[in-house]
C-alpha positions, 0 to 999 in steps of 0.5 A: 422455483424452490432450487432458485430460492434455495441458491438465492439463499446460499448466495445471502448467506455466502455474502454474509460470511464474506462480509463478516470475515472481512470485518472481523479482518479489519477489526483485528488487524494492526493499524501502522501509522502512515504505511499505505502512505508511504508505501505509495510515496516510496514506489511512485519516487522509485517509478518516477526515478526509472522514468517509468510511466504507471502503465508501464510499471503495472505491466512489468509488474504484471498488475492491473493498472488500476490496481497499481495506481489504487496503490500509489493514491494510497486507497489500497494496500497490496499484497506481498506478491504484488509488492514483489512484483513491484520490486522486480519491475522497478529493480530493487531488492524487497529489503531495500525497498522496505526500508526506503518504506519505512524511512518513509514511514518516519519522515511521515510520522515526524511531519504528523508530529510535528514536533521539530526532531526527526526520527534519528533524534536530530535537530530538524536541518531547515533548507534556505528558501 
């Protein structure tokens, strides 16, 4: 009985330490405005130009399929690894992707805004409807 309260013991105080490392993980990390977001527009535009299905891009990807569409509903943020992955399934260099990324990034912070200037500083270009 006193091994199994013992265990019992260290597994609450290994729960413990896992919770408090993710919140001070949390706490101290940088927020980016609009990342997750665009992270996840940028690959489901990417996939969706391919004509490839979620299932599909998670298997070139070598990802979970929960995973992969966790990432593009914007409820996860992955990994570096994973984004390579993704890279490669969809065929585009990782430096092109990021800065489809961060183009994405702009445009979602112009639209936050509102402010009527896109990111480059021009006039706002209005499409006939």
């Amino acid at each position: 009985m006193g091994m199994r309260v013992a265990a019992i013991e260290l597994n609450l105080s290994i729960i413990a330490l896992i919770f408090w490392q993710d919140f001070v993980y949390r706490v101290r990390m940088k927020e980016f405005p609009h990342l997750a977001q665009a992270l996840s527009n940028t690959i489901e535009a990417l996939r969706k130009d391919r004509k490839m299905t979620k299932s599909a891009l998670a298997e070139f990807a070598w990802l979970e399929r929960r995973y992969l569409l966790e990432i593009e509903q914007g409820e996860k943020k992955p990994t570096v690894n994973a984004v390579y992955s993704i890279c490669e399934a969809l065929g585009i260099p990782p430096l092109a992707f990021f800065t489809r990324v961060e183009e994405e990034r702009k445009r979602l912070s112009y639209l936050d805004n509102d402010n009527g200037t896109p990111p480059d500083g021009e006039p706002e270009r209005r499409h006939p409807q």
